[in-house]
MITOR-680496 format. One record per residue: residue number from 1; residue in one letter; z, x negated, y of N, C-alpha, C, O in turn. Coordinates in steps of 0.05 Angstrom, whole numbers, plus 5000, padded with zeros to 4 digits. Layout:
# MITOR-680496
  pos  code   n_z   n_x   n_y  ca_z  ca_x  ca_y   c_z   c_x   c_y   o_z   o_x   o_y
  NUM     A     Z     X     Y     Z     X     Y     Z     X     Y     Z     X     Y
...
END
This chain:
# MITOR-680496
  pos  code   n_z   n_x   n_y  ca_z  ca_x  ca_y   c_z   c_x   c_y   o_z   o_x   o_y
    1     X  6046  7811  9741  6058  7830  9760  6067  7855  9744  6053  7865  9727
    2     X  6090  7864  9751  6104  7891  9734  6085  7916  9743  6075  7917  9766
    3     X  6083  7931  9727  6071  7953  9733  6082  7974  9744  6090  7987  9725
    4     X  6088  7986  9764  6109  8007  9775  6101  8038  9776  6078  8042  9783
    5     X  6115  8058  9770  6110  8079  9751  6104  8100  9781  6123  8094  9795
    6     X  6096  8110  9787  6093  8129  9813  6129  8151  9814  6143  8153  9794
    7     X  6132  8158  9829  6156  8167  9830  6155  8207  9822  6176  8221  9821
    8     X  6129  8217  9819  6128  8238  9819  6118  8236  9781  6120  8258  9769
    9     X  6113  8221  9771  6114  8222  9747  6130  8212  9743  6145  8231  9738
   10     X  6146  8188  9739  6175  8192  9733  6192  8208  9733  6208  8207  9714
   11     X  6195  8230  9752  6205  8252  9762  6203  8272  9738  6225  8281  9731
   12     X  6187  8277  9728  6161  8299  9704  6180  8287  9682  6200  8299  9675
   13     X  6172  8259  9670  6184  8247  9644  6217  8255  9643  6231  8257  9623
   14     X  6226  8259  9673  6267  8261  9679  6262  8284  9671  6272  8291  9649
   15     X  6246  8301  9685  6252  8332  9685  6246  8344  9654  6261  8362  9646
   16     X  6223  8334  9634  6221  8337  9609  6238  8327  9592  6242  8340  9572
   17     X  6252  8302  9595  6270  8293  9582  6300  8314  9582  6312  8322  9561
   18     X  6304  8318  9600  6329  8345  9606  6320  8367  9603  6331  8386  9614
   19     X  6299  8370  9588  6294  8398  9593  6286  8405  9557  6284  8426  9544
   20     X  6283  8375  9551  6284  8374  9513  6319  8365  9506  6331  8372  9485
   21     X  6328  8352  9524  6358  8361  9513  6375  8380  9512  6394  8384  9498
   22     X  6363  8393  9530  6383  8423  9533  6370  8438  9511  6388  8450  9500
   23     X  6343  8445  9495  6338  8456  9491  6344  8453  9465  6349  8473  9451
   24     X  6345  8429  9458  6358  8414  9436  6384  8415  9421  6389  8413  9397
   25     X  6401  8419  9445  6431  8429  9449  6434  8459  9444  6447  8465  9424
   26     X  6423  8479  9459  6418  8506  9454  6409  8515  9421  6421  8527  9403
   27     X  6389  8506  9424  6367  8515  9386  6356  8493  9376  6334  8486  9385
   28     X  6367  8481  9359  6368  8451  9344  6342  8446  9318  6331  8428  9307
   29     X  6344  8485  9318  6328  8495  9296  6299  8477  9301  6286  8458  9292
   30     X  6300  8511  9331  6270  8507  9340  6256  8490  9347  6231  8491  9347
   31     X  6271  8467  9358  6262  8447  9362  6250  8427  9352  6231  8413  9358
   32     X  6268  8426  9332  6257  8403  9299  6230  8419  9294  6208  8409  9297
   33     X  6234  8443  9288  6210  8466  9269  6179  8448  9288  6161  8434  9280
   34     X  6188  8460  9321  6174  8460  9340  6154  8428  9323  6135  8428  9308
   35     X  6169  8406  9334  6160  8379  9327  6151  8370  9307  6136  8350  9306
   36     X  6165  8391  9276  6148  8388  9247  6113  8404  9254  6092  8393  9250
   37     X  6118  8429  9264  6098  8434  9274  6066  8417  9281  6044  8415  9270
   38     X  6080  8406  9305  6071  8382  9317  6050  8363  9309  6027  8360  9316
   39     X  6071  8346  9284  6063  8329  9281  6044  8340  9252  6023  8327  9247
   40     X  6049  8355  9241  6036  8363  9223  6005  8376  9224  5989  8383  9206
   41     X  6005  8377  9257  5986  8390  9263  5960  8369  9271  5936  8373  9267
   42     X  5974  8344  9284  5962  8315  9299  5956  8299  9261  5936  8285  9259
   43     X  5969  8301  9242  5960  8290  9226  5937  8303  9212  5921  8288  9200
   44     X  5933  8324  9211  5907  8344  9205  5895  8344  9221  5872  8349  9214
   45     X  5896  8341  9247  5872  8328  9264  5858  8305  9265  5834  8302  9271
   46     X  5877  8287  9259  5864  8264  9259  5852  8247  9222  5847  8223  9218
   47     X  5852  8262  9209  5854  8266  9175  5822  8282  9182  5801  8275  9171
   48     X  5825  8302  9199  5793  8314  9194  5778  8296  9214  5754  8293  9210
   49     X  5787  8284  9233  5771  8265  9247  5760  8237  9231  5739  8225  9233
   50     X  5778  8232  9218  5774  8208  9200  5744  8212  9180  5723  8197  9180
   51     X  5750  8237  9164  5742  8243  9129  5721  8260  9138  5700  8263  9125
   52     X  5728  8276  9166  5703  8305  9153  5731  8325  9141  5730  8348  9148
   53     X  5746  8319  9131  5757  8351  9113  5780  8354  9126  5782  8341  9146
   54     X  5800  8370  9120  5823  8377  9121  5846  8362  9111  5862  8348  9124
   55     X  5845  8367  9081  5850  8359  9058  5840  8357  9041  5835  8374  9024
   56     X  5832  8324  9043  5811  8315  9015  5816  8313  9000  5799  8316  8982
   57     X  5849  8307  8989  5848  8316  8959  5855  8342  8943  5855  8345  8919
   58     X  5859  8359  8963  5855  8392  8959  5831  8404  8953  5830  8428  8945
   59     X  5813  8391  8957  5781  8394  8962  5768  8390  8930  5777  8373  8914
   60     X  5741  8414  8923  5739  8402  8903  5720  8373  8904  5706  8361  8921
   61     X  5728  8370  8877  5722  8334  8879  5680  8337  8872  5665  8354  8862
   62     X  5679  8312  8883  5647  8308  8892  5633  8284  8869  5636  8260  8867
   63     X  5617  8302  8852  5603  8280  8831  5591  8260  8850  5575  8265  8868
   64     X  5600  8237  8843  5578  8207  8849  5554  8208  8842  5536  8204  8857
   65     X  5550  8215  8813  5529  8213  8798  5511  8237  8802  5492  8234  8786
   66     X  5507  8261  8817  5494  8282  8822  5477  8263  8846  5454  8256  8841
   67     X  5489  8254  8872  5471  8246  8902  5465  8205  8896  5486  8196  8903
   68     X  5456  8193  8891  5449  8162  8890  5467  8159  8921  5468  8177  8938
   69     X  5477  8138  8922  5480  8121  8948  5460  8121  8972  5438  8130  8965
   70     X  5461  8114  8996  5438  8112  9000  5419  8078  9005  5396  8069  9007
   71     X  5440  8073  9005  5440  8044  8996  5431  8034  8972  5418  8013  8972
   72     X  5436  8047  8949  5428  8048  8924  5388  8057  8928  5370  8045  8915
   73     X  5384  8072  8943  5358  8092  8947  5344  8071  8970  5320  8070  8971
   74     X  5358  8058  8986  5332  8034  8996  5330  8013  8974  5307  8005  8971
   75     X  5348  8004  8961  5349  7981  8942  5326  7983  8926  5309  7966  8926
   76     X  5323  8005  8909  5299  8016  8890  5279  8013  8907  5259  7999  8902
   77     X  5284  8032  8932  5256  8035  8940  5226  8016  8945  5202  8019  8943
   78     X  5254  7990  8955  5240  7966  8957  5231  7954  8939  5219  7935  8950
   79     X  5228  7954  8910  5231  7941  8894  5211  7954  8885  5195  7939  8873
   80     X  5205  7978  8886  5179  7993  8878  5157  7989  8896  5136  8000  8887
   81     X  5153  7979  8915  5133  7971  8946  5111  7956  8927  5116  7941  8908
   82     X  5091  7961  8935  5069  7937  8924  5057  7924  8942  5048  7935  8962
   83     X  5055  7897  8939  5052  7874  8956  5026  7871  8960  5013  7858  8944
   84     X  5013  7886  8988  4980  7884  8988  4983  7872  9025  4993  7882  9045
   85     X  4972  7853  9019  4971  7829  9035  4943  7848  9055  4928  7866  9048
   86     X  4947  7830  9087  4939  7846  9102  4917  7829  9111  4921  7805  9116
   87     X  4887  7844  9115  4869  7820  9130  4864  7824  9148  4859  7848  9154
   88     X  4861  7801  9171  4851  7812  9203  4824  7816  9199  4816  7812  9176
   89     X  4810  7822  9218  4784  7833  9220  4781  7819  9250  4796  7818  9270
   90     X  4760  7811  9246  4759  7785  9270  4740  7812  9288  4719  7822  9281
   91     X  4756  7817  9312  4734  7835  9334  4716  7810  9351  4722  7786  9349
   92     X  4693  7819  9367  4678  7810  9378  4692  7812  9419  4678  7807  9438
   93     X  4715  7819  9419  4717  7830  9457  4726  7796  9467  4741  7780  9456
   94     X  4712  7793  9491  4726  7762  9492  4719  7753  9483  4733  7733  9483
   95     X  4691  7748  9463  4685  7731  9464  4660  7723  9469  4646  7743  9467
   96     X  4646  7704  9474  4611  7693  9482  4590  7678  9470  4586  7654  9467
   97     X  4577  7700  9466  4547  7688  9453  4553  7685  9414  4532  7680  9402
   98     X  4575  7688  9400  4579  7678  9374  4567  7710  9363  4577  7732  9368
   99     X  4551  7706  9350  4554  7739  9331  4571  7739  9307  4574  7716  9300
  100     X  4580  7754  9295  4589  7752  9266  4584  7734  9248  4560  7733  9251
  101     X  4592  7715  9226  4584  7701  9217  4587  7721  9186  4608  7734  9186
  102     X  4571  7724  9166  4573  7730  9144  4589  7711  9122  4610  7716  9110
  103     X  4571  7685  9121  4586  7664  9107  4622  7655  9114  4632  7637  9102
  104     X  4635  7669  9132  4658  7666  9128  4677  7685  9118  4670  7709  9117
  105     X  4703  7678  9108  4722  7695  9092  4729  7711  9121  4720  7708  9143
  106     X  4745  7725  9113  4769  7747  9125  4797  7727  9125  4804  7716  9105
  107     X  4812  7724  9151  4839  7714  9139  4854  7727  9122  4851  7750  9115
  108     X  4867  7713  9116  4890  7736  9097  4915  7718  9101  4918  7694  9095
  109     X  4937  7740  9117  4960  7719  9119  4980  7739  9110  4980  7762  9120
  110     X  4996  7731  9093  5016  7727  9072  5047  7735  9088  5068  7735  9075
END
């Protein structure tokens, strides 16, 4: 199904459209200026929305080798972990009449 445009915004897009040609016609200058303006302004917006900066390569430049990755900083981290295996401890709740047994191990699961 076509999508049909409401007649009071259509109206808006007519009336802006004639209202950038005349002005266009009149000062050819201001108008271009106006739109370098513009666009120059939407690409530094969306440049600092992207990056964080303004202009990143205006910016001074950022040692790699001063901050690790942080990716780099879990990789190590893990690799330094020491592997101490965990034992349950058998509780007594729930259960009937058994007391502790001495002669048995602790699980240890891996």
């Amino acid at each position: 199904m076509k999508t049909r445009i409401h007649p009071l915004v259509l109206a808006v897009i007519i009336l802006g459209a004639i209202g950038f040609i005349v002005s266009l016609v009149n000062n050819p200058v201001y108008v271009i200026l106006t739109i370098a303006l513009t666009v120059l302004v939407v690409y530094l917006i969306s440049n600092y929305l992207r990056t964080g900066r303004l202009l990143p390569r205006f910016s001074a430049p950022s040692s790699s080798t001063a901050r690790p990755n942080k990716t780099q900083t879990k990789k190590s981290s893990s690799a330094t972990r020491k592997n101490i295996p965990f034992t349950v401890i058998e509780g007594s709740k729930g259960k009937s009449g058994k007391s502790n047994d001495k002669d048995s191990k602790p699980k240890i699961y891996h």
